[in-house]
C-alpha positions in Angstrom: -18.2 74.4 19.4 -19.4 74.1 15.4 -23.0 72.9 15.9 -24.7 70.2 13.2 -25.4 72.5 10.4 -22.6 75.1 10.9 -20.2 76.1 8.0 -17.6 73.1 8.5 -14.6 73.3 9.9 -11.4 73.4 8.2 -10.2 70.1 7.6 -6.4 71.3 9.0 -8.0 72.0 11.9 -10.2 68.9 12.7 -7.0 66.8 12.2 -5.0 68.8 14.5 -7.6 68.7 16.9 -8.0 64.5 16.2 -4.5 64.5 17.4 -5.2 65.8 20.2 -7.4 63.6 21.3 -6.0 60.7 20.2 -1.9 61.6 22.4 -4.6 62.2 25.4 -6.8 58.7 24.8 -3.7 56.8 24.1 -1.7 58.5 27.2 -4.5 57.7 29.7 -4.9 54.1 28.5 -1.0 54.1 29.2 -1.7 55.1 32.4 -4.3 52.3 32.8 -2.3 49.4 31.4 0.1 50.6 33.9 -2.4 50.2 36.5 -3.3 46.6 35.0 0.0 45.4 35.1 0.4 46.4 39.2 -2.8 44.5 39.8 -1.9 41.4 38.1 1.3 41.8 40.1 -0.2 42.3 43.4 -2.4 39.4 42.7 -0.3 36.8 42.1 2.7 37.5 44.4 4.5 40.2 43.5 6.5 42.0 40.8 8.2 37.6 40.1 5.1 36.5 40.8 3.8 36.4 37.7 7.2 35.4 36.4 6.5 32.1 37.7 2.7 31.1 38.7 1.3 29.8 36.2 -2.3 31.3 35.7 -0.4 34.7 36.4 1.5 34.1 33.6 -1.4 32.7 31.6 -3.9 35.6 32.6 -0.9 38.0 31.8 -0.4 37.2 28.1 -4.7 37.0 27.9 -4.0 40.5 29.0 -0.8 40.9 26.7 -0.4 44.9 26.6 0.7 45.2 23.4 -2.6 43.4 21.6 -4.6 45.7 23.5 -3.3 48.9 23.3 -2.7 48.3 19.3 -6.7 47.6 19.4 -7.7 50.3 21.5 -5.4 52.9 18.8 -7.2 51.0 16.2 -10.9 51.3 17.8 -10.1 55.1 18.9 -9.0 56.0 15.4 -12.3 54.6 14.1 -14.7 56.6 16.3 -12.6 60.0 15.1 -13.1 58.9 11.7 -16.9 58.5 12.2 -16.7 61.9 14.2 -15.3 63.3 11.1 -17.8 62.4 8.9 -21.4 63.0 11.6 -23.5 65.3 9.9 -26.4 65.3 12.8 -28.4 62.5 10.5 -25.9 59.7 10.0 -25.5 58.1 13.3 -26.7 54.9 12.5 -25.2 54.8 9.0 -21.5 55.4 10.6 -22.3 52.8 13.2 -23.5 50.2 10.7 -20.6 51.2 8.2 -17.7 50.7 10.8 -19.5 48.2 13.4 -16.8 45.0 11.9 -13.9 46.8 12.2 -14.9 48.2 15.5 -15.7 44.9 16.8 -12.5 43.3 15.4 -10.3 45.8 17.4 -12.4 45.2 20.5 -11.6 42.8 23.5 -14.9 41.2 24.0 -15.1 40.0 20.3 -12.0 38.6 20.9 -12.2 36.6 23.9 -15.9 35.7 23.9 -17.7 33.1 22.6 -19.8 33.9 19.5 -22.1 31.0 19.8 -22.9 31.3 23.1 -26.5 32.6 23.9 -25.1 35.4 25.8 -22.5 36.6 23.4 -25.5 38.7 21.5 -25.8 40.9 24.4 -22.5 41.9 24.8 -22.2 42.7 20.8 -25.7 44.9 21.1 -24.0 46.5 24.6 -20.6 47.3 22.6 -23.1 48.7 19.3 -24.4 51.1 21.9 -21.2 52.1 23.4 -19.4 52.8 19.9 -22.7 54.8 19.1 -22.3 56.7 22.2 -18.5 57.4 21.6 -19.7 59.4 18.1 -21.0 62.1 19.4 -19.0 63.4 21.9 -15.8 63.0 19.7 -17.9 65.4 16.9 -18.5 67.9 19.9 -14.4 67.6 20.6 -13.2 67.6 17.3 -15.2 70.9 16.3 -14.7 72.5 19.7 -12.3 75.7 20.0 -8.7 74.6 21.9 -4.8 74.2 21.5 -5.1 71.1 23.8 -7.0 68.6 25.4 -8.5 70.5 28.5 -9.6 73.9 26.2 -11.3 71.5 23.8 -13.4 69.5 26.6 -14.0 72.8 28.4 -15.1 74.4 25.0 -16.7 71.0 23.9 -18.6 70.9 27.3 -20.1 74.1 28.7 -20.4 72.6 32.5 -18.4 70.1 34.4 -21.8 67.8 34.6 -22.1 67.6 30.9 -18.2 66.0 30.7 -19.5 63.9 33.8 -22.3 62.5 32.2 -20.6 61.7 29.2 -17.9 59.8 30.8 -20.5 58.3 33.0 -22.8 56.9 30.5 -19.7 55.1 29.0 -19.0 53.5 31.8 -22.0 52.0 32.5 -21.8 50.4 29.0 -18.5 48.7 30.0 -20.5 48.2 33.4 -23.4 46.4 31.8 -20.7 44.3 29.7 -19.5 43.0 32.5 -22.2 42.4 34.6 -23.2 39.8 31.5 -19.7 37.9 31.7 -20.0 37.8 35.5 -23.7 35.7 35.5 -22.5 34.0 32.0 -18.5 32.9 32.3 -19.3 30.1 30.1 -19.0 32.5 27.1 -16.0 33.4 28.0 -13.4 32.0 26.0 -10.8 31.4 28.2 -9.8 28.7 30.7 -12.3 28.4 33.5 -9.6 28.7 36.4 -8.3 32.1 34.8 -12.5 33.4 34.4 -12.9 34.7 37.9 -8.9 35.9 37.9 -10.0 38.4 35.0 -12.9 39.3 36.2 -11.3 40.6 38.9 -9.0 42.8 36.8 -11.7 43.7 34.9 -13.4 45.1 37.7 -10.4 46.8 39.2 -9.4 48.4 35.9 -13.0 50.0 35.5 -12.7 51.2 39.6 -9.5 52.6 38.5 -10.7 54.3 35.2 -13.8 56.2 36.7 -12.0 56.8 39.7 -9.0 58.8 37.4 -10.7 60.2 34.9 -13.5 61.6 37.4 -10.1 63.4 38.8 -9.1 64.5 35.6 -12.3 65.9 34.5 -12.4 67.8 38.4 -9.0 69.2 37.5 -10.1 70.1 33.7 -13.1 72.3 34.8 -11.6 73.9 38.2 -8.2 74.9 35.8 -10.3 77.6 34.7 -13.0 77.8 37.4 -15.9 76.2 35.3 -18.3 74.3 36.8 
């Protein structure tokens, strides 16, 4: 891995690598909206079940799978671009440079109430989060790899370092939703649907630490790291 101060790295290379990253972010979020889309199901009686209930059917197009995956491309194509440009001194500036669009790919802007007294939380949780996502996208991008599992294994030396890093991202999308749990009111959704996705909220995030925790095991004992 290239550290901060480093002769750059070719600018081929960097986008190869962004690539990457991106057909593996945008392959396991896939895989998640799959996961989503069983839940919702299984909730609500069944593969026709949503067909016909209708707060299935409402909390289904909430969660409508093409909005979100087009935001999540959107809001992962924005933290490789900051990535591209860190230079070990311009966190903040990034941040503050790219925080709108950020926001205006993300979920939580979308569907929560901006004059509500907790909706300031939740925007300083998700400034954190995209903050956090910076740096370990810089570390992948200038790591040495022909595909996703060389670069995180190159990226990060031990299996606990690509832990912790997934870890501390999910307790920002834990803390996010431990505010819309005590607050529903600044949700801006229906109140019968609030506690509905809540609860895929909560199964999704089960599901994504549960999988990617696998994947990161399977990464790092590939090649017998640890």
């Amino acid at each position: 891995m290239i550290k901060v101060g480093d002769p750059p790295m070719h600018d081929d290379t960097l986008g190869e690598h962004a690539q990457i990253i991106k057909e593996d972010l945008v392959s396991e979020m896939d895989t998640g909206l799959d996961y989503i889309q069983v839940c919702i199901g299984k909730m609500y009686g069944g593969i026709t079940g949503w067909i016909f209930n209708p707060i299935a059917k409402l909390i289904y197009n909430i969660l409508a799978r093409k909005d979100i995956r087009d935001k999540a491309i959107n809001q992962i194509d924005i933290v490789l671009e900051c990535a591209m440009k860190y230079n070990g001194t311009n966190l903040d500036i990034l941040v503050e440079e790219h925080m709108e669009d950020y926001m205006l790919n993300d979920q939580a802007f979308h569907r929560c109430k901006k004059n509500h007294k907790s909706y300031p939380v939740i925007e300083g949780i998700m400034r954190e989060l995209f903050k956090s996502r910076i740096k370990p996208a810089y570390r992948l991008l200038t790591s040495s790899g022909n595909c996703y599992e060389e670069l995180t294994q190159n990226a990060f030396a031990k299996k606990q370092d690509a832990l912790d890093n997934l870890q501390r991202e999910l307790e920002f999308s834990y803390e996010v939703l431990g505010v819309v749990k005590e607050n529903k009111k600044v949700m801006k959704l229906p109140s019968f649907v609030r506690n509905g996705i809540i609860r895929i909220m909560e199964l999704g995030q089960k599901y994504a630490k549960e999988r990617l925790t696998a994947r990161i095991e399977e990464i790092y004992e590939f090649n017998g790291h640890k």
